[in-house]
N, C-alpha and C positions, 0 to 999 in steps of 0.2 A: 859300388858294392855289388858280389853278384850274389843273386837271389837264390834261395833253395830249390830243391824240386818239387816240396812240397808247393812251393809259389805256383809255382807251372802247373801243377796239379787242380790248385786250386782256383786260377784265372781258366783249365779248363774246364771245370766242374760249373764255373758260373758261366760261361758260353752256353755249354750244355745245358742249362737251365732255361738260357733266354731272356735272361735280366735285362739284357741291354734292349732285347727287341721290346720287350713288356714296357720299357720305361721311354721306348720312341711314339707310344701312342696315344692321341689326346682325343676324348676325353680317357686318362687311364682305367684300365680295369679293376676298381679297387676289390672286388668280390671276387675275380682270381687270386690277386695277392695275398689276399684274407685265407685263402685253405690253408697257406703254410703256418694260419698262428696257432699257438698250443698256449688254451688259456689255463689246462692242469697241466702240471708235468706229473711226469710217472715213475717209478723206479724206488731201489731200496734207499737211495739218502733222502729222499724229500719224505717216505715214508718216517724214516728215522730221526728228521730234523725241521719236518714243518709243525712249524708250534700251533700256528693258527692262520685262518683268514680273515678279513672282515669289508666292510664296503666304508667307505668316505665320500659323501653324495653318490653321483655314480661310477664310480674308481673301487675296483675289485683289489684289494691287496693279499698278497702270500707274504706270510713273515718266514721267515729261516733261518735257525741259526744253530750252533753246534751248544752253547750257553744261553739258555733259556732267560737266566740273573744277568746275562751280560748290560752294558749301562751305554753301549755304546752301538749305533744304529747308523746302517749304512741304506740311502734313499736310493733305489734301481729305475732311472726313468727309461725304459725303450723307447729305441728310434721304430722308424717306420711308415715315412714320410704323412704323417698324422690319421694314416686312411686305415694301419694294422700293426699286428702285435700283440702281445710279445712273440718272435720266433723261436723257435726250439735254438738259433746260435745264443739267442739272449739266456736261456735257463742255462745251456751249459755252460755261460761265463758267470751265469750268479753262483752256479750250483760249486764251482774252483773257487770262486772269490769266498764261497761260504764254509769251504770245507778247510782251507788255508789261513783262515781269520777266525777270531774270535768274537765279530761282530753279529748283530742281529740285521738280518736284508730286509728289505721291503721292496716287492718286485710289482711296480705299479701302472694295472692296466687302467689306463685310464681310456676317457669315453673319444671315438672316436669320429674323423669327418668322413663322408659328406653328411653325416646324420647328426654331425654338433660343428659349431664353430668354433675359432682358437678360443673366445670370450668365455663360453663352455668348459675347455679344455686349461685354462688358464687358472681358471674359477676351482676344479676340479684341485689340479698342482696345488695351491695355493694352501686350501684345506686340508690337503694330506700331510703339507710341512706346519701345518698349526698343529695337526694333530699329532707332530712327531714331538712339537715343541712340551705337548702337556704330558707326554711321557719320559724324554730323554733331556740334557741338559745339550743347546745349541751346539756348545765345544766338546762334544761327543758325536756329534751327526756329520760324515759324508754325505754330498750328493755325489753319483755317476750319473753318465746317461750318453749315448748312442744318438748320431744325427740329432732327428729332431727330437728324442729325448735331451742331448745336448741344449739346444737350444729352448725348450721347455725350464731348462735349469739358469738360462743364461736371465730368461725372462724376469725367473721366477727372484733373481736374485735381485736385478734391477727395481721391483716392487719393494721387495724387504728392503731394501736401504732406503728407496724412497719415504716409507711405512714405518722408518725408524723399528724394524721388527730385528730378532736377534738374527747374526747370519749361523750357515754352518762353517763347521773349524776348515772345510778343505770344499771343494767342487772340483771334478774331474771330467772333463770333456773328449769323446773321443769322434773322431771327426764332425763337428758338429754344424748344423744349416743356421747359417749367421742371416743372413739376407734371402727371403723365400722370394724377392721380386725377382731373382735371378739375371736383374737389370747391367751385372756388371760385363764387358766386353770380351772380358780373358777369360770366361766362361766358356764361349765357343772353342777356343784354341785347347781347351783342358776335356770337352765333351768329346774331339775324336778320339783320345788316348783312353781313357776312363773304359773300362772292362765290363761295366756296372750299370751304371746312369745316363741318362741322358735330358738335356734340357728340356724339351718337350712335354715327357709324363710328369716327372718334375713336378713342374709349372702347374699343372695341368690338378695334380695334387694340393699345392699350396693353395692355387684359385677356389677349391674345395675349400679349403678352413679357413679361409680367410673373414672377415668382417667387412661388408660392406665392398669387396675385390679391393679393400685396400691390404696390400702385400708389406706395406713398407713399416707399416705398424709395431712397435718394437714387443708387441707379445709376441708376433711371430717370426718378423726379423729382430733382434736386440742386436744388431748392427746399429741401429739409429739410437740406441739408447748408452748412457753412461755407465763407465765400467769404473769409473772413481769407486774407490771406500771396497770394491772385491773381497773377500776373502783371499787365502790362497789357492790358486787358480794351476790347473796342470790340463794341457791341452796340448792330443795327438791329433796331428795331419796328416795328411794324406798327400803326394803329389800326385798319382794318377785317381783324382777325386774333382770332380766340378766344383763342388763345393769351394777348391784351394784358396783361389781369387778374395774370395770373401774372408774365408778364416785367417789369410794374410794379414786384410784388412783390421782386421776385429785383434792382429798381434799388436799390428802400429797403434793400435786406441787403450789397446793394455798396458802398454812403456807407457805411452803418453802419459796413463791416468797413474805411474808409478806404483803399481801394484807388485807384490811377490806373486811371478807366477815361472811354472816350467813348463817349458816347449818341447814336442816328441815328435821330430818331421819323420814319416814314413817315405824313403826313397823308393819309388818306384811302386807306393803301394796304394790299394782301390781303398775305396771308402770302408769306415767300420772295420778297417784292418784287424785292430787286438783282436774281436770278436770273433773271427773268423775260425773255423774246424779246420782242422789236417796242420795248417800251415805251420809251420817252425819261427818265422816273423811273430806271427800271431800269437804264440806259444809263450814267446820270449818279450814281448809287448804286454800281455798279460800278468806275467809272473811279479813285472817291472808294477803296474795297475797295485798289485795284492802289496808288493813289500810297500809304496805309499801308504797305503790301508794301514799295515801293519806298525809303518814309522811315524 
């Protein structure tokens, strides 16, 4: 398939940035990465359409919606390898998802590493979907979420079923970090082409939120964990993404456990593709994102 120009635009926008060098160095810099998060956003639709904020332990939420009455809530976990967030890519895809739906968002900063660990982090998620529970009816609630927002959701699902707790009617993943031990081998062969990431800072990230430098723990990897009893599951990859290896992994465990789920492989594309500014892929990944929402 060939790619737009926007692609090329924007593989060199993130060159230009330095992503790939930022994320070859360990221990990473998380207090560089951190200038780019925007914990308000600004402008006339949030103006117009933020109904409220509130806190859930220490998880800062923006609610947003166009229908104030609306009955129906969609859960926004950000990625951002656990150390920041949310980035201004992330508002501008809540800010289309919210303008194109008739749902109420919940764009959820939760607390982050080196200063909490996942147990923290988990703890946090966990509370925010109790408290969507005593407002909305379960088969009314989306979760999204972004890498490790992804996997925040993969975790958090894995719980509720163990918890007998109700699920949400849909969960959307989009390139999400299945396994943070980054233990798997086709990792290397997928880190030269990746535009983006690298194993190194990574790793170096995850060793930060982990409990105990165990990696393999399914709050933070839910690779180890069972994905029986899922709801309906819809999950974009990425081939020029490190992550791939894993999320493969995490399809073969999805058939197994017979689950409804839909698969979105991005050819030729970096991680957190949909999310992505400029790009036409992007554009067109997202649009796909809202009519789910919407059906």
């Amino acid at each position: 398939m060939k790619q737009s120009l926007s692609y090329y635009i924007t593989l060199f926008v993130i060159k230009l940035k330095g992503l790939k060098k930022i994320f070859s160095i360990a221990p990473i810099d998380f207090k560089r990465i951190r200038k780019e998060d925007v914990k308000y956003p600004k402008g006339k639709f949030y103006k117009q359409n933020k109904i409220r904020t509130f806190k859930v332990l220490d998880s800062l939420i923006t609610e947003v919606g166009r229908y104030k009455n609306s009955k129906n809530l969609l859960i926004f976990i950000h990625g951002g390898a656990f150390i920041s967030g949310p980035a201004k890519h992330h508002w501008d895809s809540f800010k289309k998802i919210a303008s194109q739906t008739d749902y109420k968002i919940w764009m959820c900063d939760y607390p982050k590493s080196p200063e909490n660990k996942i147990s923290i982090i988990s703890e946090n998620i966990d509370s925010i979907y109790n408290t969507a529970l005593d407002q909305f009816q379960a088969n009314n609630i989306y979760l999204i979420g972004d890498s490790v927002g992804g996997t925040l959701i993969v975790s958090l699902t894995q719980r509720l079923i163990l918890k007998g707790i109700k699920l949400p009617k849909k969960i959307i993943l989009i390139t999400p970090v299945m396994d943070s031990s980054m233990s798997n081998s086709e990792i290397d062969k997928v880190d030269s082409i990746d535009p983006m990431l690298s194993k190194i800072g990574v790793l170096s990230a995850k060793k930060m939120c982990a409990e105990n430098n165990d990696l393999k723990n399914a709050m933070i990897s839910p690779l180890y964990g069972s994905f029986a009893k899922f709801p309906y599951t819809i999950l974009f990859i990425a081939e020029n993404d490190i992550f791939n290896p894993d999320q493969k992994l995490a399809v073969k465990k999805i058939i197994d456990a017979n689950i409804n789920f839909e698969l979105i492989e991005g050819k030729n594309m970096p991680h957190i593709w949909p999310f992505l500014p400029v790009m036409k892929e992007a554009k067109i990944s997202l649009n796909e994102i809202i009519n789910i929402i919407n059906n």
